[in-house]
VMD Tcl script that builds the backbone (N, CA, C; Angstrom):
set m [mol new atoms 222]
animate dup $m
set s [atomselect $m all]
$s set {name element resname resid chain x y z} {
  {N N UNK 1 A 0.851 -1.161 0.000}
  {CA C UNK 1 A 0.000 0.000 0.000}
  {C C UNK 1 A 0.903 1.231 0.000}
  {N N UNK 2 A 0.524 2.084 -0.942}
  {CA C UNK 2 A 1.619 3.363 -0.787}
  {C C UNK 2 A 0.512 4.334 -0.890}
  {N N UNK 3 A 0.751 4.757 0.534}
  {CA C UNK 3 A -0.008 6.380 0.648}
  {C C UNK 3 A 0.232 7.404 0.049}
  {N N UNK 4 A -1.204 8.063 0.255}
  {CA C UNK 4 A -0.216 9.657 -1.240}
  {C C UNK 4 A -0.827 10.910 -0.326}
  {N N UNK 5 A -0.447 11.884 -0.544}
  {CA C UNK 5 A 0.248 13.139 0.087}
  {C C UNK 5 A -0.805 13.512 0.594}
  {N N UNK 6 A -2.329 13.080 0.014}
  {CA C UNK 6 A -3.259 13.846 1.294}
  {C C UNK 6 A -3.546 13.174 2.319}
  {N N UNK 7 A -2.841 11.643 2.568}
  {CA C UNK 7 A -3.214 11.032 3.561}
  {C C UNK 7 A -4.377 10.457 3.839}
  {N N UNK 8 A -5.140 10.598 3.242}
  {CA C UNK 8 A -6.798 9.996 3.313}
  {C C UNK 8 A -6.914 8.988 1.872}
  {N N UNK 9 A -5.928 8.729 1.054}
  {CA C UNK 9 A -6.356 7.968 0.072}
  {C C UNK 9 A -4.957 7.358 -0.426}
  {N N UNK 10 A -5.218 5.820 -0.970}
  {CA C UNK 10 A -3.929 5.142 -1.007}
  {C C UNK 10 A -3.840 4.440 -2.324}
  {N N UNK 11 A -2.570 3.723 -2.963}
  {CA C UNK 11 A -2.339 3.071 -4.258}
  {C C UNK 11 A -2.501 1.329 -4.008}
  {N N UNK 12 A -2.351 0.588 -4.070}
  {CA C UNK 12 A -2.621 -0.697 -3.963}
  {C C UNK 12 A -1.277 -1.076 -4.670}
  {N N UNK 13 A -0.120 -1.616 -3.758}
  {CA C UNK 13 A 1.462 -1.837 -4.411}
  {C C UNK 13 A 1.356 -3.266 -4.245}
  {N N UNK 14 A 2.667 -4.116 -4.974}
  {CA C UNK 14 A 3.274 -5.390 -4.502}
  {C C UNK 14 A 4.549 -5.032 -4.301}
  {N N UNK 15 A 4.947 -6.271 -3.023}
  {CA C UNK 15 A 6.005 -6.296 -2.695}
  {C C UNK 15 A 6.933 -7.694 -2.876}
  {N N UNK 16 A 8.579 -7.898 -2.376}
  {CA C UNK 16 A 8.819 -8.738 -2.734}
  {C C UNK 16 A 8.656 -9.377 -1.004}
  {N N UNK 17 A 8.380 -10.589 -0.629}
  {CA C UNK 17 A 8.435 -10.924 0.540}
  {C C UNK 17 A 9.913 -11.167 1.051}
  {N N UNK 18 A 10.586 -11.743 -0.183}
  {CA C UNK 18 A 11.778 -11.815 0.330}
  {C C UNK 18 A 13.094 -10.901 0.096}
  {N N UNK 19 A 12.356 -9.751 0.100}
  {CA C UNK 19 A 13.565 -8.709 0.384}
  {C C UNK 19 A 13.889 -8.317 -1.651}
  {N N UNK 20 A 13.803 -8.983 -2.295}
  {CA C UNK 20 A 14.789 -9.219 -3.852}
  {C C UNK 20 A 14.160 -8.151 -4.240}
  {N N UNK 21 A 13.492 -6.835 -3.888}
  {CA C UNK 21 A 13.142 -5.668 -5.076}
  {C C UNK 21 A 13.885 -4.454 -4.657}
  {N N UNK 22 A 14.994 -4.302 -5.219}
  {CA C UNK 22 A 15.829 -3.179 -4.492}
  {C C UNK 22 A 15.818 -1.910 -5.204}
  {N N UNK 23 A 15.727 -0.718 -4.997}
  {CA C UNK 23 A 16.540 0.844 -5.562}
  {C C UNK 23 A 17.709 0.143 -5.867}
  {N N UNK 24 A 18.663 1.245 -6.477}
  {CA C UNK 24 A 19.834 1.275 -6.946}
  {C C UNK 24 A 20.508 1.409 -5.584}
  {N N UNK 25 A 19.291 2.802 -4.529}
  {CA C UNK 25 A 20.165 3.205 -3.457}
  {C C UNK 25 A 19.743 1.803 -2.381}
  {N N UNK 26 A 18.929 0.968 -2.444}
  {CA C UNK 26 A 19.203 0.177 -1.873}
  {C C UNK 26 A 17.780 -0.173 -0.937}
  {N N UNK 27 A 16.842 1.005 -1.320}
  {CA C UNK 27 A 15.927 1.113 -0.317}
  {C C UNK 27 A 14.790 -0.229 -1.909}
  {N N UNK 28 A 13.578 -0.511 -0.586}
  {CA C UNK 28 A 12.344 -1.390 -1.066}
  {C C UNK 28 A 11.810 -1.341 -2.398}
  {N N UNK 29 A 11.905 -1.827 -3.238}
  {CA C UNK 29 A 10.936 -1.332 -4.950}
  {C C UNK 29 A 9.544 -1.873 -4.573}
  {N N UNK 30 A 8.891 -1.130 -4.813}
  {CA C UNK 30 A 7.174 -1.654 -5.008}
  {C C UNK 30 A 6.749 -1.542 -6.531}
  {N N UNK 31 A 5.976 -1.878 -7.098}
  {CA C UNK 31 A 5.537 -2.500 -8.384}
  {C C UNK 31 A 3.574 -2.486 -8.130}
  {N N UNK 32 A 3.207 -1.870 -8.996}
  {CA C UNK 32 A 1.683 -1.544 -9.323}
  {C C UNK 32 A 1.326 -3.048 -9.452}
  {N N UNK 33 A 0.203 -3.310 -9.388}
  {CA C UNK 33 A -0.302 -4.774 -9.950}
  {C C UNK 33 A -0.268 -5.059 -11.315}
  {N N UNK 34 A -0.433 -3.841 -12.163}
  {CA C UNK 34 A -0.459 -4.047 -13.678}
  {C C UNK 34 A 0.976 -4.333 -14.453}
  {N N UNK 35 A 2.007 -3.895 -13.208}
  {CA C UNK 35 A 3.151 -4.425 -13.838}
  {C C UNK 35 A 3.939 -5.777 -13.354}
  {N N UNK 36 A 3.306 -6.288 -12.117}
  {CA C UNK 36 A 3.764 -6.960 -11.186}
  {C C UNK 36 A 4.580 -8.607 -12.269}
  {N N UNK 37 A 3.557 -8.594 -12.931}
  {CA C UNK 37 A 3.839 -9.656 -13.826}
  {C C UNK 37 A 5.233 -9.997 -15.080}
  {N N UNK 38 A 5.558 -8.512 -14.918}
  {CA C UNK 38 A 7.058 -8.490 -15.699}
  {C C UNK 38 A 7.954 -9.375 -15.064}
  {N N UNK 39 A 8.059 -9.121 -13.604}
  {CA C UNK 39 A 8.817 -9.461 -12.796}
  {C C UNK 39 A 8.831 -11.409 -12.567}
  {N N UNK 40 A 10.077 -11.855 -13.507}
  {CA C UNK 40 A 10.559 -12.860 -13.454}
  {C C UNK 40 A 10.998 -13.982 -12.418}
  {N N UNK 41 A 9.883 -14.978 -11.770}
  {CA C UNK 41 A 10.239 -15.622 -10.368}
  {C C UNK 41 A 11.420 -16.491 -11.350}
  {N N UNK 42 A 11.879 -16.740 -12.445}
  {CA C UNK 42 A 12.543 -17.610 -12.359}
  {C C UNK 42 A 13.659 -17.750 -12.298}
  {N N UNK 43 A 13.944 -16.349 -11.593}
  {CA C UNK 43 A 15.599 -15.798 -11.219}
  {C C UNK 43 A 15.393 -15.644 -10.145}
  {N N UNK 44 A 14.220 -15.668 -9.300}
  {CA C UNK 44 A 14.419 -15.651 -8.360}
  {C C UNK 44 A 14.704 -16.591 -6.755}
  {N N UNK 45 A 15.689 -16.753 -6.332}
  {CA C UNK 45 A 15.792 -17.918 -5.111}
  {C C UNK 45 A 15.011 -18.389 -4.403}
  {N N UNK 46 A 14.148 -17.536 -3.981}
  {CA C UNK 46 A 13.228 -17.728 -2.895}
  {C C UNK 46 A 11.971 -17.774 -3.702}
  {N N UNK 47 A 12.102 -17.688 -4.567}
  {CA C UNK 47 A 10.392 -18.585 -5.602}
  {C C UNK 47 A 9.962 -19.694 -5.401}
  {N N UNK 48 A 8.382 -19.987 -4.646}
  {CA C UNK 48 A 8.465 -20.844 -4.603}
  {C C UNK 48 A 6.970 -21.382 -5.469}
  {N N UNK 49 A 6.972 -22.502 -6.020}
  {CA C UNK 49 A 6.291 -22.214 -7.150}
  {C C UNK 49 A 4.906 -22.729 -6.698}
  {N N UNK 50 A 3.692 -22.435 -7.652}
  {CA C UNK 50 A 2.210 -22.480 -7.057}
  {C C UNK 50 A 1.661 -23.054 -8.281}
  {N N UNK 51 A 2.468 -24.193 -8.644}
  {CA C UNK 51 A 1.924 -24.691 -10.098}
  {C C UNK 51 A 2.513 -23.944 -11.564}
  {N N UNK 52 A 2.810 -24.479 -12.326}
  {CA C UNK 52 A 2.685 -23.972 -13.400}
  {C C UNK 52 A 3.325 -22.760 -13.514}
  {N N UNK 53 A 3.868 -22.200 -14.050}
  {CA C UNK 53 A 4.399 -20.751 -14.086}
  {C C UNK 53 A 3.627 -19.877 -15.556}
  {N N UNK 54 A 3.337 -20.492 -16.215}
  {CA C UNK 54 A 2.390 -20.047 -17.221}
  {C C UNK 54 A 0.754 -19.362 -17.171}
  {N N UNK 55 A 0.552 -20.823 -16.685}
  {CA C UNK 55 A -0.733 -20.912 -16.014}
  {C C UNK 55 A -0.953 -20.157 -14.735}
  {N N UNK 56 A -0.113 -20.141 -13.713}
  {CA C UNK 56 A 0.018 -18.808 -12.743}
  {C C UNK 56 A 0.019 -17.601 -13.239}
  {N N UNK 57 A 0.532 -17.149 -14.269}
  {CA C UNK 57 A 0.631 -15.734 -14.816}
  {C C UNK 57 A -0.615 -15.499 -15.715}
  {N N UNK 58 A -0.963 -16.370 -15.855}
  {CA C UNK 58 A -2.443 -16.088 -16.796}
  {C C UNK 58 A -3.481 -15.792 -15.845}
  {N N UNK 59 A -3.489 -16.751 -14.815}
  {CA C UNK 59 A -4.339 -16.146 -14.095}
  {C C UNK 59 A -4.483 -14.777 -13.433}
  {N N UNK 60 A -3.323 -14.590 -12.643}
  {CA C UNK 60 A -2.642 -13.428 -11.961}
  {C C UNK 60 A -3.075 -12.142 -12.680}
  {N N UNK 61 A -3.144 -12.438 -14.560}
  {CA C UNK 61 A -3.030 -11.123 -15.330}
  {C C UNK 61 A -4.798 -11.222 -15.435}
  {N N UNK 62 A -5.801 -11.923 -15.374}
  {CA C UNK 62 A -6.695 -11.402 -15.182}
  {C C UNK 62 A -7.452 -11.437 -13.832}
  {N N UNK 63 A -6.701 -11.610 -13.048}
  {CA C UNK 63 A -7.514 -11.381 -11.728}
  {C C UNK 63 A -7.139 -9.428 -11.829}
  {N N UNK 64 A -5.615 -8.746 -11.459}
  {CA C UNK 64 A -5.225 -7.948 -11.531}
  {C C UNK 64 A -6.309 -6.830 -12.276}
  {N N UNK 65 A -5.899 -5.678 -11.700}
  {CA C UNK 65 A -6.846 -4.628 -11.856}
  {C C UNK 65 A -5.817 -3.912 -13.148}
  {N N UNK 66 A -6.567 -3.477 -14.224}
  {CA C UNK 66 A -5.668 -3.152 -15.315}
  {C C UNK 66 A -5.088 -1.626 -15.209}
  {N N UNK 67 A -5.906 -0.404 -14.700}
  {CA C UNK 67 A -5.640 0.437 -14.151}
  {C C UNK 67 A -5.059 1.019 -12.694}
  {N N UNK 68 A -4.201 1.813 -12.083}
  {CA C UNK 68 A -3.658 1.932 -11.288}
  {C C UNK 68 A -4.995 2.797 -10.651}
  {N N UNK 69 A -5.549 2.126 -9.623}
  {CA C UNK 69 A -6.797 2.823 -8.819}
  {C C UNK 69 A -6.521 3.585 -7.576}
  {N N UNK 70 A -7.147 4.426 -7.177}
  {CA C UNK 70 A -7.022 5.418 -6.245}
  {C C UNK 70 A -8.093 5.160 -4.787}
  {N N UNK 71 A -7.865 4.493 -3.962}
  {CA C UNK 71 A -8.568 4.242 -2.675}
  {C C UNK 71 A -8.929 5.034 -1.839}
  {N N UNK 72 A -9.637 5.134 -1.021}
  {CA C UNK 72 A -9.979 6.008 -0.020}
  {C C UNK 72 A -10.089 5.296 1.148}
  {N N UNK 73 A -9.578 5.740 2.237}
  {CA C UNK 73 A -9.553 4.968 3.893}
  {C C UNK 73 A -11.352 5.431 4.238}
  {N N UNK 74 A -11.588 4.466 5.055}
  {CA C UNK 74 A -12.954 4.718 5.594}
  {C C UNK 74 A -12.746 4.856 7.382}
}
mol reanalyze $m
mol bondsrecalc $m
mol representation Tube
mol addrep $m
């Protein structure tokens, strides 16, 4: 979740659980849902797989929201 500057409304991010999405400077990368899917588990170590890697990404790309949406806290 990445909050935005008025504080009352938020982005919907992914993260990596195991640490692997870095800045250059070193700090956390977060990734929108619409792009989340670029991101290659099969370089990654700590992937651990949930079937299929094809068939996981097919699904993933239409569950995923295609636009980057704007939330509001209640």
């Amino acid at each position: 979740m990445e909050k935005l500057p008025t504080g009352d409304e938020y982005r919907l991010r992914v993260r990596c659980d195991a640490g692997q999405w870095k800045k250059k400077q070193g700090e956390e990368k977060l990734y929108k849902y619409s792009t989340v899917i670029r991101r290659s588990p099969e370089y990654c170590e700590d992937y651990e797989p949930m079937g299929t890697l094809k068939e996981f990404l097919r699904e993933l790309k239409k569950s995923l929201p295609v636009k980057d949406e704007i939330y509001a806290y209640e």
